[in-house]
PDB file with SEQRES, HELIX, SHEET and CRYST1 records, atoms N, CA, C and O in Angstrom:
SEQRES   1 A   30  UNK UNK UNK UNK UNK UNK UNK UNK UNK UNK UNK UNK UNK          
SEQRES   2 A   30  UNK UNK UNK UNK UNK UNK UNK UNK UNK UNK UNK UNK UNK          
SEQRES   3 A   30  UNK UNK UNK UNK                                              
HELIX    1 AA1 UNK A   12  UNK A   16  1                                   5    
HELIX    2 AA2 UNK A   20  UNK A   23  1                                   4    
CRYST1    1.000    1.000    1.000  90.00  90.00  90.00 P 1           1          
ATOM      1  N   UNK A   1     -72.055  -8.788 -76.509  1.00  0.00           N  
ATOM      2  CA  UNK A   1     -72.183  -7.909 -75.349  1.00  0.00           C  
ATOM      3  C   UNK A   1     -73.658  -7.529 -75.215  1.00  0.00           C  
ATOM      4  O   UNK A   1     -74.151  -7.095 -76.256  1.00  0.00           O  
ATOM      5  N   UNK A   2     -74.494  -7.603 -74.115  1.00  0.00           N  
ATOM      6  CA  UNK A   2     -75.513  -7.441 -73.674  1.00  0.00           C  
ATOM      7  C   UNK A   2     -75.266  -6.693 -72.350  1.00  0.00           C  
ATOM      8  O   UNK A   2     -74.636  -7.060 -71.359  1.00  0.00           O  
ATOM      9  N   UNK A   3     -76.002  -5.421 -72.624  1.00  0.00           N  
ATOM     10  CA  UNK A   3     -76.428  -4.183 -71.568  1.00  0.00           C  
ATOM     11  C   UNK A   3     -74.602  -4.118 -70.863  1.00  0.00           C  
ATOM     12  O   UNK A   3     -74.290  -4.087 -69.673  1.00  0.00           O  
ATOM     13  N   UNK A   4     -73.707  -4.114 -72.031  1.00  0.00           N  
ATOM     14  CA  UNK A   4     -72.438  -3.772 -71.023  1.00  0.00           C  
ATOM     15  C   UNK A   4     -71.245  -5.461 -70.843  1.00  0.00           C  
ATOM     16  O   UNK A   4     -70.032  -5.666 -70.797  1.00  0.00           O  
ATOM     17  N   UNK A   5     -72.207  -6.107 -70.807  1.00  0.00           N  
ATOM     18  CA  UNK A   5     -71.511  -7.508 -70.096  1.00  0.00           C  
ATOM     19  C   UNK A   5     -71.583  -8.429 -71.510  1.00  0.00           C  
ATOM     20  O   UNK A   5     -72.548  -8.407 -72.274  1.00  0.00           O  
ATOM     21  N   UNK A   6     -70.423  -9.205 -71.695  1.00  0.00           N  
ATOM     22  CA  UNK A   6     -69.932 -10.269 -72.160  1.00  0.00           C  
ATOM     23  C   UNK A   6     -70.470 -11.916 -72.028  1.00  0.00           C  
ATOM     24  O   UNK A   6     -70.136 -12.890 -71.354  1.00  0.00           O  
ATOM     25  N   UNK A   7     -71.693 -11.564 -73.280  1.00  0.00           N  
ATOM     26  CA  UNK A   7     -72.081 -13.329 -72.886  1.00  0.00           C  
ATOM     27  C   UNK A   7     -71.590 -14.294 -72.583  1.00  0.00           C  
ATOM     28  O   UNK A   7     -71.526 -14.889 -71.508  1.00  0.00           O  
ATOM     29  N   UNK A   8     -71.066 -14.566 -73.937  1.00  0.00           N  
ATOM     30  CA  UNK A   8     -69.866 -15.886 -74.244  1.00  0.00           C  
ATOM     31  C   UNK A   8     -69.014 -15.398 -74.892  1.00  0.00           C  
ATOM     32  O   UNK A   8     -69.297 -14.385 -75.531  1.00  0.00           O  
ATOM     33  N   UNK A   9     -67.363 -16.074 -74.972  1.00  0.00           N  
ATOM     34  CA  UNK A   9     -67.332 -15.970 -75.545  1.00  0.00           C  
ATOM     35  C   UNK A   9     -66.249 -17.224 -76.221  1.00  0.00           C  
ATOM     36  O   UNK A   9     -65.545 -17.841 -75.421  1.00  0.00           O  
ATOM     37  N   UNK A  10     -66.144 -17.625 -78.035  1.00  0.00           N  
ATOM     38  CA  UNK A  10     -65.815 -18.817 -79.014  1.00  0.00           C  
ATOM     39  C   UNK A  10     -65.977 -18.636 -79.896  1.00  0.00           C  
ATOM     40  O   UNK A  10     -66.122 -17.499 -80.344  1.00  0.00           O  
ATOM     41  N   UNK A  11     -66.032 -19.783 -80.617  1.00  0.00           N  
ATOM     42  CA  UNK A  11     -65.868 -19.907 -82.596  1.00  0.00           C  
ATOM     43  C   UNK A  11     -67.486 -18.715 -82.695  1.00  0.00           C  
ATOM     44  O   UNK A  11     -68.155 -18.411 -81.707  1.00  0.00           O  
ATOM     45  N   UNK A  12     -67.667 -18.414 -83.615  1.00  0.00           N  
ATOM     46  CA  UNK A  12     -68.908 -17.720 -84.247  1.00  0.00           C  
ATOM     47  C   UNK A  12     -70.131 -18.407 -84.232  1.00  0.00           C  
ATOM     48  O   UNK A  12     -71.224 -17.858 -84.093  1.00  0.00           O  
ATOM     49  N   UNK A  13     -69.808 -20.491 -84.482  1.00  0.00           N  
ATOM     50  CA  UNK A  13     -70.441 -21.176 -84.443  1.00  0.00           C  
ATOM     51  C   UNK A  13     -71.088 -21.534 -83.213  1.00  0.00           C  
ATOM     52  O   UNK A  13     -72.195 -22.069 -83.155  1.00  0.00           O  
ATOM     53  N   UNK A  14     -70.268 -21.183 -82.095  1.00  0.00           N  
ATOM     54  CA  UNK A  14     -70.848 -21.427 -80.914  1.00  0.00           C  
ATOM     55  C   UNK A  14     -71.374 -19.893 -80.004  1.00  0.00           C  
ATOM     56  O   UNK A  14     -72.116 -20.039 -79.032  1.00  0.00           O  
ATOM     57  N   UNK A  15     -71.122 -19.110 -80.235  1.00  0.00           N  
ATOM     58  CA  UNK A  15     -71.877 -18.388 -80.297  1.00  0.00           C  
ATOM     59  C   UNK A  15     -73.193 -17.843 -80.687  1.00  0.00           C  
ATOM     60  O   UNK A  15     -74.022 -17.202 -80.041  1.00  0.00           O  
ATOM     61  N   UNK A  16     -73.171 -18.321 -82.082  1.00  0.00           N  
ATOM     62  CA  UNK A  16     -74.509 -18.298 -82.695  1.00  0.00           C  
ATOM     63  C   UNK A  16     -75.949 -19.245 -82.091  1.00  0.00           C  
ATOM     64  O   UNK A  16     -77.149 -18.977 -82.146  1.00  0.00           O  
ATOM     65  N   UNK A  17     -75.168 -20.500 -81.482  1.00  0.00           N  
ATOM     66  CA  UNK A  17     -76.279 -21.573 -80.950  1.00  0.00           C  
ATOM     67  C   UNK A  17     -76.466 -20.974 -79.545  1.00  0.00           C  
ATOM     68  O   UNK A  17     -77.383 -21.549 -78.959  1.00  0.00           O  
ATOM     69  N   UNK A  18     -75.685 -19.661 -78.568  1.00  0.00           N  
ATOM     70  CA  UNK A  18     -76.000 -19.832 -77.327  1.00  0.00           C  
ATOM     71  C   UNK A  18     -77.149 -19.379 -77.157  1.00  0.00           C  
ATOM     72  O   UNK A  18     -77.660 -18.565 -77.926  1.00  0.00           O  
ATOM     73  N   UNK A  19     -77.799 -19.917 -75.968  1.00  0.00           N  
ATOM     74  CA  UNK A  19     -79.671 -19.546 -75.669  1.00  0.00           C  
ATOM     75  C   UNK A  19     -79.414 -18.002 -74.952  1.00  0.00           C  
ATOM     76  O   UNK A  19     -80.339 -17.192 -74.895  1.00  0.00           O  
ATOM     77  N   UNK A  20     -78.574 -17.814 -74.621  1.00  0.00           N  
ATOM     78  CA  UNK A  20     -78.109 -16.140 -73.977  1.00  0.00           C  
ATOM     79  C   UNK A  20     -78.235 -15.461 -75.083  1.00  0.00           C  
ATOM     80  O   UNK A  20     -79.131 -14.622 -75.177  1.00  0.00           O  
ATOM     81  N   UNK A  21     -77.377 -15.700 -76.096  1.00  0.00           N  
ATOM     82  CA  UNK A  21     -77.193 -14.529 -76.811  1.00  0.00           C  
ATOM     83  C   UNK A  21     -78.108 -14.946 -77.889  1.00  0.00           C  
ATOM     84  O   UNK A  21     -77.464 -14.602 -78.881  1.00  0.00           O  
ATOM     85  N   UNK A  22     -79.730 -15.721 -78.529  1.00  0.00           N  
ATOM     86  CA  UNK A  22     -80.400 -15.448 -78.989  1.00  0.00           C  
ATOM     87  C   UNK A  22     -81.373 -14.910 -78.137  1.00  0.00           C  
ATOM     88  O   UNK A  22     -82.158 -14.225 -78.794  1.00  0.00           O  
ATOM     89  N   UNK A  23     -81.641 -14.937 -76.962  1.00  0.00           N  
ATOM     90  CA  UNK A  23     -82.686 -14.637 -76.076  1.00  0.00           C  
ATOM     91  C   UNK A  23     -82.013 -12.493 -75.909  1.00  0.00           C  
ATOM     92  O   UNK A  23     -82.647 -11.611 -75.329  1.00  0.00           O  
ATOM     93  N   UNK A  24     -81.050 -12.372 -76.420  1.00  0.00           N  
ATOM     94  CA  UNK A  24     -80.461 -11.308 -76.152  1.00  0.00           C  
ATOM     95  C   UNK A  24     -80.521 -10.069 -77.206  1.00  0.00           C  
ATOM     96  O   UNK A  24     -80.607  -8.852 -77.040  1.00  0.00           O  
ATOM     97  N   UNK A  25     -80.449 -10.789 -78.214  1.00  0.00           N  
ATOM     98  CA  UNK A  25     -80.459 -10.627 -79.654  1.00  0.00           C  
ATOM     99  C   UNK A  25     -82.892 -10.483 -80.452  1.00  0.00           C  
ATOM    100  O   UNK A  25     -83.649  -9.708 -81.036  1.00  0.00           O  
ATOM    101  N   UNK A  26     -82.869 -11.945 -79.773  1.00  0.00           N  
ATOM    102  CA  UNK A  26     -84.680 -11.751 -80.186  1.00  0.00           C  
ATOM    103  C   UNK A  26     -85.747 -11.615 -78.897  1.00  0.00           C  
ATOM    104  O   UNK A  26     -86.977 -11.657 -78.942  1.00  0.00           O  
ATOM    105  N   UNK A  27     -84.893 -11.444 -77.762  1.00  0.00           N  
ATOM    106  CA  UNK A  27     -85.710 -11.536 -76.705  1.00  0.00           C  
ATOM    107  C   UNK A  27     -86.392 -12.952 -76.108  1.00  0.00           C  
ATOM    108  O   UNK A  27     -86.365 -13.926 -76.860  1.00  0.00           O  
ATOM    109  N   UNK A  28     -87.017 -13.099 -74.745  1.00  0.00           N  
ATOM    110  CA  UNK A  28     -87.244 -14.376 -74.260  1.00  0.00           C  
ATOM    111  C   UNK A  28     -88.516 -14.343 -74.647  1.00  0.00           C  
ATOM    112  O   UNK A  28     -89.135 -13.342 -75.009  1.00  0.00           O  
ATOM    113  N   UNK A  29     -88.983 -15.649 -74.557  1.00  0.00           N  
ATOM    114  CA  UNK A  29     -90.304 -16.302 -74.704  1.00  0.00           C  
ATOM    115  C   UNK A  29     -90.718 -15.947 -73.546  1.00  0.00           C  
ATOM    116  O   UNK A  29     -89.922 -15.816 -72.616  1.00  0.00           O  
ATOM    117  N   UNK A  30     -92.074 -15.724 -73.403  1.00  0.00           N  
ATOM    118  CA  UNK A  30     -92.849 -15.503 -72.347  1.00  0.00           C  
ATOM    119  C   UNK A  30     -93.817 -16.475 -72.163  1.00  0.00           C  
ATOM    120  O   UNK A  30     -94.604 -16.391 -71.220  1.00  0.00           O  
TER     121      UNK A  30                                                      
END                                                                             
């Protein structure tokens, strides 16, 4: 969950690889 809303959601494994929820988690590249 990011700001309220529901990235993805699956196994732990696929979660862990989504570019949402590391960009969510460590923030985006600039």
């Amino acid at each position: 969950i990011s700001q309220g809303v529901k990235i993805i959601e699956g196994t732990p494994q696929e979660v862990q690889k989504h570019p949402d929820v590391i960009a969510a988690y460590l923030g985006e590249e600039d």
